[in-house]
C-alpha positions in Angstrom: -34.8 37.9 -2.1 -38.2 39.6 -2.5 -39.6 42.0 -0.3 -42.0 39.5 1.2 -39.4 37.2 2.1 -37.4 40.1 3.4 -40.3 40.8 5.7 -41.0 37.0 6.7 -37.0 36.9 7.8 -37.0 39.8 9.7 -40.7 39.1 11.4 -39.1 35.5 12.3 -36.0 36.6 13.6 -37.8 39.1 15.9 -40.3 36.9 17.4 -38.0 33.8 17.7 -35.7 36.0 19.8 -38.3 35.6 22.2 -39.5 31.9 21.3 -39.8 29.9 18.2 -42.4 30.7 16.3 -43.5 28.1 13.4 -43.5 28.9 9.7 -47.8 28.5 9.4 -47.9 31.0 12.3 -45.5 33.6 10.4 -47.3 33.5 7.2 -50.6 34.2 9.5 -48.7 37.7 10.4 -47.6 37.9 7.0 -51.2 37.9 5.9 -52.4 40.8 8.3 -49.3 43.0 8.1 -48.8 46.3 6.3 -45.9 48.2 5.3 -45.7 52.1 6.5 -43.1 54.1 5.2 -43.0 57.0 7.6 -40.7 60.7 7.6 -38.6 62.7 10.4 -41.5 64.1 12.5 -44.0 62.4 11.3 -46.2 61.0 14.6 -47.3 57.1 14.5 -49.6 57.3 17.3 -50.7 61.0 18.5 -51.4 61.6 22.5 -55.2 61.1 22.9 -55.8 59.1 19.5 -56.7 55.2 21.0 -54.0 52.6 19.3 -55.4 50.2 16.6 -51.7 48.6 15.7 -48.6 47.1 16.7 -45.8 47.4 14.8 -42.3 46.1 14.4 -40.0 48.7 13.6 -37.9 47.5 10.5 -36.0 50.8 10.1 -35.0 54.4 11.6 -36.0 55.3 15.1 -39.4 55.9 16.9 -39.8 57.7 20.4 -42.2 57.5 22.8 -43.2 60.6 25.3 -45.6 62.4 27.6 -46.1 65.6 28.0 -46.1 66.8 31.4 -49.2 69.5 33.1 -46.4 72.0 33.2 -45.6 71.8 29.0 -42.7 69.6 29.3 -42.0 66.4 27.2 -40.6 63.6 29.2 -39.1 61.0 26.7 -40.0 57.4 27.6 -38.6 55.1 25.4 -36.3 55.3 22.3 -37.2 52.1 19.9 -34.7 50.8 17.4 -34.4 48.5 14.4 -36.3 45.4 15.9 -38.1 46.8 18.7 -41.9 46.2 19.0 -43.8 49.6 19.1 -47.0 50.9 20.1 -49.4 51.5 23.3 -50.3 48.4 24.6 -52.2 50.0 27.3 -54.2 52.0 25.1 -54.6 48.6 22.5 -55.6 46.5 25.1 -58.1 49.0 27.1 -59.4 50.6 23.8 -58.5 53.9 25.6 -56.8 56.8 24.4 -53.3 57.0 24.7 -51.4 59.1 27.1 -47.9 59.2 25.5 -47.2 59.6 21.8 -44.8 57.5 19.3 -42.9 60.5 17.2 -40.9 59.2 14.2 -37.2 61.0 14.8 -35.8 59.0 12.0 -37.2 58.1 8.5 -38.7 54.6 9.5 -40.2 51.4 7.7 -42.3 49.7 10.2 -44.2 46.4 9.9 -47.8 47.1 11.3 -50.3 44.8 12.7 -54.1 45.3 13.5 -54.3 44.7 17.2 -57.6 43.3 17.3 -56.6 40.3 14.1 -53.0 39.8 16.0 -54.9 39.4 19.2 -57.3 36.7 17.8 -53.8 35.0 16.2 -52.0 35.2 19.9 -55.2 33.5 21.2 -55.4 30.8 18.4 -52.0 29.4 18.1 -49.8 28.0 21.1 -46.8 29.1 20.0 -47.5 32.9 19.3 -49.8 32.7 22.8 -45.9 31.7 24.5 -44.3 34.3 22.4 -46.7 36.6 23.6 -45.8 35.9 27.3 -42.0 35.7 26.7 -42.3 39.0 25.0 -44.0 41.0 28.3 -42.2 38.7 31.1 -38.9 39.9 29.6 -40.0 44.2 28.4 -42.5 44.8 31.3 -41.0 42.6 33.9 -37.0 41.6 33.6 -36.2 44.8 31.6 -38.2 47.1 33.4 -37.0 46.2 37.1 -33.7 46.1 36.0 -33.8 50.0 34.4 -35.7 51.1 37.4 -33.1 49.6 39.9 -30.2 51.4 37.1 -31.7 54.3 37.6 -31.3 54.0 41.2 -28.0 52.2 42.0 -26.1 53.2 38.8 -25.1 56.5 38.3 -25.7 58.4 35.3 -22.3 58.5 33.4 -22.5 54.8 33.9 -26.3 54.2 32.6 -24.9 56.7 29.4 -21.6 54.0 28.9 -23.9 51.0 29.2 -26.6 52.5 26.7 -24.1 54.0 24.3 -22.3 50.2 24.1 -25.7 48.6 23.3 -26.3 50.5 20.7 -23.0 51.6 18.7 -23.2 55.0 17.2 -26.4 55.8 18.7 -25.3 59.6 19.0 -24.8 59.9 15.8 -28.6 58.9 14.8 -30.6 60.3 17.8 -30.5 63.9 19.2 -29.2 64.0 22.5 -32.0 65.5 24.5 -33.4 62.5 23.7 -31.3 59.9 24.8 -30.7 62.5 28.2 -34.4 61.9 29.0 -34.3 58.2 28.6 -31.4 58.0 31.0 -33.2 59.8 33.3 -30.7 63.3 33.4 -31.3 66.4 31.8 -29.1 67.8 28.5 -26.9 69.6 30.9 -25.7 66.1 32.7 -25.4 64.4 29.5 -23.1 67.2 28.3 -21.0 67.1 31.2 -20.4 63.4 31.6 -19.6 63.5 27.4 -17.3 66.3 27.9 -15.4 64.6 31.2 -15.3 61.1 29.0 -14.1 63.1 26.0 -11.2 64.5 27.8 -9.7 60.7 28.7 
């Protein structure tokens, strides 16, 4: 299988998780995408610089974070093989970003202009109702349901649900990192591994 047809798979199989998405309108993304190969540390989208792409992350690990008026960086989101990554905020309002997308794993992403994916979304049905499907389920479903986790779940179980979604997770990502995401600092984390460890 060559690369290309690598790519179209793995494109397809992320989109049509979301709804299916016709061969024409995959070639269309095809046509508009670029590979970038990026290193440990390397930053995809710095805080302040406006976003021009989308990406689908094909490889490694990306995270997202803010930095806080005090100094502190407050880890969003952690995005894994398959995850869609970038600002959409800053995309869609042409406005400088206020978080930034670090690269904490050697990473091959497929990236997208977001103006020419835009004017695809808006010219074919079935990408316009992926589209939708693809911010009812991350910035509506999802997000209630990890703000109402964060709430009504407590933090050893938010850490047993997140480490069984993605196996060997620990292994990959430092743990600050996935602390932050959960919501606890390094010194929770360490205590509810150390009290699970001991079962």
């Amino acid at each position: 299988m060559s690369d290309t047809e690598a790519y179209r798979t793995f494109i397809q199989s992320v989109f049509n998780r979301y709804y299916p998405v016709n061969d024409r309108s995959i070639t269309l993304l095809l046509d508009i995408a670029k590979i970038k190969i990026l290193e440990k540390g390397e930053q995809l989208l710095p805080i302040g610089k406006t976003s021009k792409d989308i990406h689908i992350l094909c490889e490694g690990a990306v995270v997202s974070y803010y930095i806080s008026d005090d100094g502190n960086a407050y880890h969003k989101n952690i995005f894994l093989k398959g995850d869609i990554v970038g600002s959409t905020v800053s995309a869609l309002t042409n406005k400088p970003s206020l978080f930034a997308l670090e690269i904490i794993e050697k990473s091959i992403l497929i990236s997208f202009n977001y103006g020419k994916y835009r004017q695809l979304i808006e010219q074919h049905t079935d990408l316009k109702n992926f589209y939708i499907s693809y911010l009812e389920k991350n910035w509506v479903i999802d997000k209630e349901k990890r703000e109402i986790e964060i709430v009504l779940k407590e933090a050893k179980e938010r850490y047993l649900d997140f480490i069984n979604t993605h196996p060997n997770i620990e292994n990959r990502i430092p743990l600050h990192y996935i602390a932050s995401h959960l919501g606890i600092t390094p010194t929770q984390l360490s205590r509810i591994r150390k009290k699970l460890n001991e079962y």
